[in-house]
C-alpha positions in Angstrom: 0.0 0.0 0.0 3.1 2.6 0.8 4.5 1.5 -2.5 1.4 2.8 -4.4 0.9 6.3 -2.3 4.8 6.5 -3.4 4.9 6.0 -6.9 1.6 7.9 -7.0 3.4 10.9 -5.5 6.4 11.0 -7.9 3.9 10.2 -10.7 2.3 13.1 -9.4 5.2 15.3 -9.0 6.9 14.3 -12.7 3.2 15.5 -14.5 3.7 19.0 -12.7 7.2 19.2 -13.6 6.6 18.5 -17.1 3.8 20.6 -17.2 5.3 23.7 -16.1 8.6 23.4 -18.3 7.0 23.0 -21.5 3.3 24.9 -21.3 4.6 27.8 -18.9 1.8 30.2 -19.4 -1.3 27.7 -19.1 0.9 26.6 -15.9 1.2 30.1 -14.6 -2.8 30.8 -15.4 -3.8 27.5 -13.8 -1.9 27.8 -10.3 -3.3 31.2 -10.5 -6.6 30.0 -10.9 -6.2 27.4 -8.2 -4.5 29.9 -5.6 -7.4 32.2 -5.9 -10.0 29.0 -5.3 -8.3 28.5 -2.2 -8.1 32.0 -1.4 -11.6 32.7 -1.3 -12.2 28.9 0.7 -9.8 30.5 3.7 -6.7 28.2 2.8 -4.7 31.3 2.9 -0.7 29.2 3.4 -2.0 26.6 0.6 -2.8 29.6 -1.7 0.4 31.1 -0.9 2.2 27.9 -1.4 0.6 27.5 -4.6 0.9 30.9 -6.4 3.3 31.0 -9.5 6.1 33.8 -8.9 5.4 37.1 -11.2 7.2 37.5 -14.5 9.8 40.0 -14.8 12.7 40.9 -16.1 12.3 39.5 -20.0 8.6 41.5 -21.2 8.7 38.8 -23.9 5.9 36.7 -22.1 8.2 33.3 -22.2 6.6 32.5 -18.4 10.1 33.0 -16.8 9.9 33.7 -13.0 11.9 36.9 -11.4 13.6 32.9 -9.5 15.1 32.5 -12.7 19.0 33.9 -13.2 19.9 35.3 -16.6 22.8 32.6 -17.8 26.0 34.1 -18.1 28.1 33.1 -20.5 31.6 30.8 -19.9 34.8 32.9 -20.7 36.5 30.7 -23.6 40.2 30.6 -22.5 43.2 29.4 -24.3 45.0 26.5 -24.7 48.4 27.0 -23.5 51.0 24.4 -24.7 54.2 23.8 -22.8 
């Protein structure tokens, strides 16, 4: 029975993963949705704990969060033969 809830959970976890990498904006609009439901039920830390961080930073609407860090680019150094 433990096996099941814990497969079940990762199962779980892997869908929302998935989802939220490759559909960012119906992900942001649906924990959105959902963290206003429980909002207005009185399940104010849920809601909290549920509610996507605001976009900032890129304009372009690509669904990154103001969590994400811009990449910086890897100096390319030299080879230096002896």
């Amino acid at each position: 029975m433990i096996q099941f809830l814990i497969i079940a959970a990762l199962v779980v976890w892997s869908a929302i993963f998935v989802f939220k990498n490759v559909f960012p904006k119906s992900a942001y609009s649906v924990f959105s949705k959902l963290a206003q439901f429980c909002r207005s039920k009185g399940w104010n830390s849920l809601a909290k704990w549920i509610q996507p961080a605001m976009v900032a930073g890129c304009g372009g609407g690509c669904g990154c969060s103001t969590s994400d860090a811009p990449a910086k680019k890897a100096e390319v150094q030299a080879v230096k033969w002896k």
